[in-house]
C-alpha positions in Angstrom: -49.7 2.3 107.6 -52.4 2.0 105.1 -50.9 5.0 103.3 -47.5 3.6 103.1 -48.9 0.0 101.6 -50.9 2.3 99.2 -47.5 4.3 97.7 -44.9 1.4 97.7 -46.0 -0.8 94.8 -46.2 2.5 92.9 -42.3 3.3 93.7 -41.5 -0.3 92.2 -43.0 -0.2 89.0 -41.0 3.1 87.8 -37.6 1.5 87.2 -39.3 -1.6 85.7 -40.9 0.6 82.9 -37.5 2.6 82.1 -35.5 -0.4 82.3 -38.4 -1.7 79.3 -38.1 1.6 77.7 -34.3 1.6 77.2 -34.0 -1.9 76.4 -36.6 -1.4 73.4 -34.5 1.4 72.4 -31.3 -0.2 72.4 -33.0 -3.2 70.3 -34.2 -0.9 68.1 -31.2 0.8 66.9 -29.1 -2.5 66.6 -31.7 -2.9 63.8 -31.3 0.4 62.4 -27.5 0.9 62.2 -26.8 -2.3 60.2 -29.7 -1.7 57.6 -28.4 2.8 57.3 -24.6 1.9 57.0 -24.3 -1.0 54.9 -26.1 0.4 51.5 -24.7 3.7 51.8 -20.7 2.9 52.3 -21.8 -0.1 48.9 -23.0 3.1 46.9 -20.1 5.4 47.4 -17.8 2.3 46.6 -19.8 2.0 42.9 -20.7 4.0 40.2 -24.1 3.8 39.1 -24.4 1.3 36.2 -26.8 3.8 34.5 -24.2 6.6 33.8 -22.1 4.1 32.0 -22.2 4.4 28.1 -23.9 1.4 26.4 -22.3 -0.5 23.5 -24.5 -0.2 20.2 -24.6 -1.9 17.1 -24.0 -0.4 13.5 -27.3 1.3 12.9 -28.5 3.3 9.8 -27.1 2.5 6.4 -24.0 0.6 8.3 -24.5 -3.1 8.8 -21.5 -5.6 10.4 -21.5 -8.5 7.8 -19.1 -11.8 8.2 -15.6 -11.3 6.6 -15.0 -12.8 2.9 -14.3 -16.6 2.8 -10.8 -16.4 1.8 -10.1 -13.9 5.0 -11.3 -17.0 7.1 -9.1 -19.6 5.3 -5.7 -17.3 5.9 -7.1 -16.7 9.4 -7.0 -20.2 10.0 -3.8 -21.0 8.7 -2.2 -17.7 10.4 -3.9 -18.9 14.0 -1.3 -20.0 15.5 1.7 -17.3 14.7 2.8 -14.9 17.2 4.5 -12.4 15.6 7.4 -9.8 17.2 7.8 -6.8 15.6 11.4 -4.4 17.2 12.1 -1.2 15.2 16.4 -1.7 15.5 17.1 1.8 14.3 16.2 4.3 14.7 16.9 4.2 18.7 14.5 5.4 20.6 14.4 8.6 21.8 17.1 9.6 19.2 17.7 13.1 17.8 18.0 12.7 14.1 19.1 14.9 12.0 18.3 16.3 8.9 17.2 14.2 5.8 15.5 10.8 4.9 15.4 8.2 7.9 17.0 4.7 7.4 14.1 2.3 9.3 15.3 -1.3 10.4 12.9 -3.4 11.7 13.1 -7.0 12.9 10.6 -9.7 13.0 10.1 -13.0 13.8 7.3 -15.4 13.5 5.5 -13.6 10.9 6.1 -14.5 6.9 6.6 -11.4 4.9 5.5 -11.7 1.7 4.3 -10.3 -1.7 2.1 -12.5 -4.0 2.2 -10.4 -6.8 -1.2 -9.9 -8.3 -3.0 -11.5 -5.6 -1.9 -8.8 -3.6 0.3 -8.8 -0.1 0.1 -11.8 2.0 1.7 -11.1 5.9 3.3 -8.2 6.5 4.3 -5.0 8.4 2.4 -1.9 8.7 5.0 1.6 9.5 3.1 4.6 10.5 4.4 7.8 11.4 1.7 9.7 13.6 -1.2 10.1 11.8 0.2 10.0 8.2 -1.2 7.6 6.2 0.1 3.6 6.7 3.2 2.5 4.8 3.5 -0.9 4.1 6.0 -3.4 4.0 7.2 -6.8 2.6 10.9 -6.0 3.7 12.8 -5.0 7.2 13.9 -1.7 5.7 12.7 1.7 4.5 13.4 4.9 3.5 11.2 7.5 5.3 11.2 11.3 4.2 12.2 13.5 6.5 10.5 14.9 9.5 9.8 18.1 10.3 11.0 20.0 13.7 10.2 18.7 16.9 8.6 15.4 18.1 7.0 12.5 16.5 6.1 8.7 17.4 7.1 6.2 14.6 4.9 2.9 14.9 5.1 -0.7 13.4 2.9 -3.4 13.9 2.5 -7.2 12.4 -0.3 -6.8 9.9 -2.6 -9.9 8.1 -3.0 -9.9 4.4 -6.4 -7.7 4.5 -4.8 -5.2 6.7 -6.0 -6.5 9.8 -3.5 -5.1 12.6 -2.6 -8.1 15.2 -3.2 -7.4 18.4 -0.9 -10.0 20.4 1.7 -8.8 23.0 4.8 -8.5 21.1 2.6 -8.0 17.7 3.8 -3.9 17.5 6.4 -1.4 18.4 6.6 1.9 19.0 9.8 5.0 19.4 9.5 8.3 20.1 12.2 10.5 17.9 12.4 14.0 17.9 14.1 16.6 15.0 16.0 19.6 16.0 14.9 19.1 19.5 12.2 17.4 21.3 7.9 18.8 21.8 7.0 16.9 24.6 3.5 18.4 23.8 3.0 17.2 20.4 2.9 13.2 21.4 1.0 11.3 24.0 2.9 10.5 27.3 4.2 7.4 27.5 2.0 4.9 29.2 -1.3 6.7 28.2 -3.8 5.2 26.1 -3.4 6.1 22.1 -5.4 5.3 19.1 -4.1 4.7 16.0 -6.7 3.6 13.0 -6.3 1.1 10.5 -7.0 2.5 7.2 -10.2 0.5 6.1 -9.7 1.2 2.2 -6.2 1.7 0.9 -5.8 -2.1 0.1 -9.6 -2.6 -1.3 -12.3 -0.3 -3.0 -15.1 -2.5 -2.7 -17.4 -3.8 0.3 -17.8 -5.3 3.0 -14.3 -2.9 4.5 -12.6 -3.9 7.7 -12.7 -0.7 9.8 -9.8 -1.8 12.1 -7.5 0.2 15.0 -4.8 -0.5 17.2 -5.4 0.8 20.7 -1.7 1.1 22.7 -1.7 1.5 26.8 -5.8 1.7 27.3 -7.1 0.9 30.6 -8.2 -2.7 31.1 -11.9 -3.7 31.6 -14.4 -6.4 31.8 -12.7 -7.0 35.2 -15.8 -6.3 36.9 -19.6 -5.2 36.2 -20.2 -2.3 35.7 -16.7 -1.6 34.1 -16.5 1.4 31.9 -12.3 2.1 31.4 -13.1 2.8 27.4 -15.4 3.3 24.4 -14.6 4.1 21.0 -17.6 6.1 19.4 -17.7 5.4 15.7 -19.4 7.5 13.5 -19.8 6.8 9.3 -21.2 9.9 7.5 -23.4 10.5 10.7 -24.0 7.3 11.9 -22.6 6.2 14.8 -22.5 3.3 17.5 -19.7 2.0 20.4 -18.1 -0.7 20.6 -16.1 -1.9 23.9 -13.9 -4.6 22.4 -10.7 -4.2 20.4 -12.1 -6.8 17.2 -12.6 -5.5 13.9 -15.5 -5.0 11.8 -17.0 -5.8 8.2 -19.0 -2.9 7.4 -21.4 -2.8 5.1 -23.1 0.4 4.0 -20.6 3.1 2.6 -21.3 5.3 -0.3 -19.8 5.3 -3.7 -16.9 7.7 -3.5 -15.9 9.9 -0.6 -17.2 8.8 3.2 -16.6 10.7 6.0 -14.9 8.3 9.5 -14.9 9.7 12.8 -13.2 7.9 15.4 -13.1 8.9 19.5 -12.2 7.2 22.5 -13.7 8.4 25.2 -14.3 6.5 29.0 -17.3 4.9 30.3 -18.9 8.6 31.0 -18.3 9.8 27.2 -15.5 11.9 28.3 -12.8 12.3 25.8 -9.7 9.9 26.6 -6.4 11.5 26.7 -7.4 14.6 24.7 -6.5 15.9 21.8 -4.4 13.0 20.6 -7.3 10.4 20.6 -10.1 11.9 18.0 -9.5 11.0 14.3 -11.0 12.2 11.3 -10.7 9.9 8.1 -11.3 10.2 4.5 -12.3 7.1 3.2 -13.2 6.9 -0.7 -15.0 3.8 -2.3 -13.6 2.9 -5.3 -14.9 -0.1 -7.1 -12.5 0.1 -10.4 -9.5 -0.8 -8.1 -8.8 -5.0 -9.3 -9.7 -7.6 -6.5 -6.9 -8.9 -4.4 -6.7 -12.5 -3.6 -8.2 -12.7 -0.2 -11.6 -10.5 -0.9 -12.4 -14.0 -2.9 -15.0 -16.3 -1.8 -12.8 -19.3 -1.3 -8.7 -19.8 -2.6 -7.3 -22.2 -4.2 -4.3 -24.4 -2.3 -1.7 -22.6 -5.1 -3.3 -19.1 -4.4 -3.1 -20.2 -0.2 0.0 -21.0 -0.7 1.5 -17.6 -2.7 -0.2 -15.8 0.0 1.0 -17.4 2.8 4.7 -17.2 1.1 5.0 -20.8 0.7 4.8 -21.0 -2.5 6.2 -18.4 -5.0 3.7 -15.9 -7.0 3.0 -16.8 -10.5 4.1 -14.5 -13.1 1.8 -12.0 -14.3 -0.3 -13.9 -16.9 0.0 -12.1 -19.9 -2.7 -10.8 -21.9 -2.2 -12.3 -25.5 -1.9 -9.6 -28.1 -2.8 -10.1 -31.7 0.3 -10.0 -33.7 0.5 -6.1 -35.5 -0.8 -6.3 -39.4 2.7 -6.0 -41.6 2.4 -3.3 -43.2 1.4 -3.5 -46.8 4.5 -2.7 -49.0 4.4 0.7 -51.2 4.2 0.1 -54.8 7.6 0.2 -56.0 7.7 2.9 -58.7 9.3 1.3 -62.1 11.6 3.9 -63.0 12.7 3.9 -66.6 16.1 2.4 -66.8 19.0 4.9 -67.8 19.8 5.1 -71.2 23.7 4.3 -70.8 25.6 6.5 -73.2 26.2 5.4 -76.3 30.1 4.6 -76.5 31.3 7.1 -78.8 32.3 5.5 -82.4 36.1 4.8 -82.3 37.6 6.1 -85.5 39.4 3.2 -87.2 42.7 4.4 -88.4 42.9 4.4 -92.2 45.4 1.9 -93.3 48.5 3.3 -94.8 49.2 2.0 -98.3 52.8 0.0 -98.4 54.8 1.5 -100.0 55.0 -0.4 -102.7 51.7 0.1 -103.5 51.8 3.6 -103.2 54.5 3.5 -105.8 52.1 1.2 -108.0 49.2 3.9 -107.6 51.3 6.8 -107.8 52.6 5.1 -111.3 49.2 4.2 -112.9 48.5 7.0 -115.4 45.1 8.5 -115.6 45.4 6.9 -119.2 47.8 3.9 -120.5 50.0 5.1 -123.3 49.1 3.7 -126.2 52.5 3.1 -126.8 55.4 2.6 -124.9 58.7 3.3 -125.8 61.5 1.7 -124.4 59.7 -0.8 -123.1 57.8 -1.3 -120.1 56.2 1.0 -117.5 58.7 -0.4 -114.9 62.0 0.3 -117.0 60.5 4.1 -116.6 60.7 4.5 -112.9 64.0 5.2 -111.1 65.0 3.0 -108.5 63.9 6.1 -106.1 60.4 5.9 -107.5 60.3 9.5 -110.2 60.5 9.0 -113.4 63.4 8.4 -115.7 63.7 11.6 -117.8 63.5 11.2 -121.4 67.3 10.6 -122.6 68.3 8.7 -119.6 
């Protein structure tokens, strides 16, 4: 009996210190699992912030400078328009054929207007692919013929500095093709496109607006850590990225030719849509071109006015020109007057003797007679004239 009182308490405790040992085990792995799945499934859901491209700042030589005073008066008064910009004709998706292009466009709530020599107020920007920007202060044009295959013909509201607006509604875009359609040789439709702003075709001297007009990109800022788009910007070799579809003052280009790189890429740096999205500009500096009306530092309420198209432009002030020295008259040359010819000498006609007096010369001898016999001289003559004969 002793041995059996000695070996039961023993038996007892056994199942007390498993039960102990798999309840600690279970407690501990209720800790465990909650902690090890919770972080891992949240870091496959999100991208790590630090493989995301950061904006930058213009660096270098390039500094972003506020836009001329007269820029933020026509801002102001241009606030609240929301333009709408339909290309009527051609149709999209059109076949045209051979020869110049008759472009209609159609716009509301957005003046079109040129001031003259303060330059263009509001108006429309048409740009065939990458050819340089037409523009307009009319709702039709002429555009020389395309070559074969397929191109995209865009036109967007522009302000008076060139600024493209970027409201919904603001552009419009068709897609025509010559001969027959490249799918190839355009972006699809519905994926993201760049299309610059030329920077220096309306103004040769600084600050420029470097400008672009970004069509179907992904949206973001909906959440951290979003990184849909970039555009790398690079100006002779300096670059930065920018995030935001705003233009920029740039000061910082050279006299003359400067080289513009622009490249939208995603949030990794990858190129965006590829090969449509990377642009190369040319963009020269010249400061002889004359001022326009808006790079002033402040307008007058007649200059607003032209430019806004309420009021209409001036004539061109003309330069006044001193009047042309007369020239001085040539000596007039005294010619000698022309002897007039002598009027020959008329030759009187002799006068005829009368006859009687003939008869009294013809009768006068050379000598009288000393005497006359018969009488007188007269009783001699005849009544023919001759003398009587002696005897008669």
């Amino acid at each position: 009996m002793g041995g059996a009182s000695a070996t039961k308490p023993a038996n007892h405790r056994h199942p007390i210190l498993w039960r102990q040992g798999l309840l600690t085990l279970l407690f501990v792995a209720l800790l465990v699992l909650p902690v090890g799945y919770g972080p891992i499934s949240w870091k496959r859901a999100t991208p790590p912030a630090d493989g995301l491209l950061q904006t930058q700042a213009p660096s270098g030589r390039l500094q972003e400078v506020a836009p001329p005073g007269a820029v933020q008066q026509l801002q102001e008064a241009l606030a609240l328009r929301r333009p709408q910009v339909t290309i009527e004709a051609p149709r999209d998706g059109a076949n045209l054929p051979a020869g110049p292009i008759k472009l209609n466009l159609q716009v509301r709530d957005w003046p079109l207007v040129d001031a003259g020599d303060l330059g263009l107020g509001p108006h429309v920007v048409v740009q065939v692919d990458d050819l340089p920007a037409i523009r307009l202060s009319g709702l039709e044009l002429e555009l020389p013929p395309l070559s074969p295959g397929s191109h995209r013909i865009t036109a967007y509201a522009a302000r008076p500095w060139g600024e493209a607006v970027k409201s919904p509604g603001a552009w419009s875009q068709i897609r025509v093709h010559r001969v027959t359609a490249n799918p190839l040789a355009i972006p699809q439709p519905g994926t993201p496109q760049l299309i610059p702003v030329s920077p220096a075709d309306l103004a040769g001297s600084e600050p420029l607006l470097l400008d672009w007009l970004l069509l179907d990109a992904p949206l973001q800022g909906l959440r951290d850590n979003d990184g849909s788009w970039r555009l790398r910007v690079s100006v002779n070799g300096d670059s930065f990225l920018v995030d935001q579809n705003s233009p920029l003052w740039l000061k910082g280009w050279q006299p003359g030719s400067n080289s513009l790189l622009l490249e939208l890429v995603d949030g990794l740096g990858e190129p965006l849509n590829p090969p449509f999205n990377s642009l190369v500009r040319e963009v020269v500096l010249d400061p002889s071109k004359p001022s326009l009306g808006w790079q002033k530092g402040r307008l007058a309420e007649g200059e607003l006015a032209q430019l806004l198209g309420t009021a209409p432009p001036e004539p061109p002030a003309q330069t006044p020109t001193q009047p042309e020295p007369e020239p001085e008259p040539e000596p007039e040359l005294e010619l000698e007057p022309e002897s007039e010819p002598e009027p020959e000498p008329v030759a009187e006609p002799e006068p005829v003797p009368a006859p009687q007096a003939a008869v009294e010369q013809s009768l006068q001898p050379a000598e009288a007679p000393s005497t006359s016999p018969g009488g007188s001289a007269r009783s001699q003559v005849n009544p023919d004239g001759s003398l009587r004969r002696s005897g008669e």
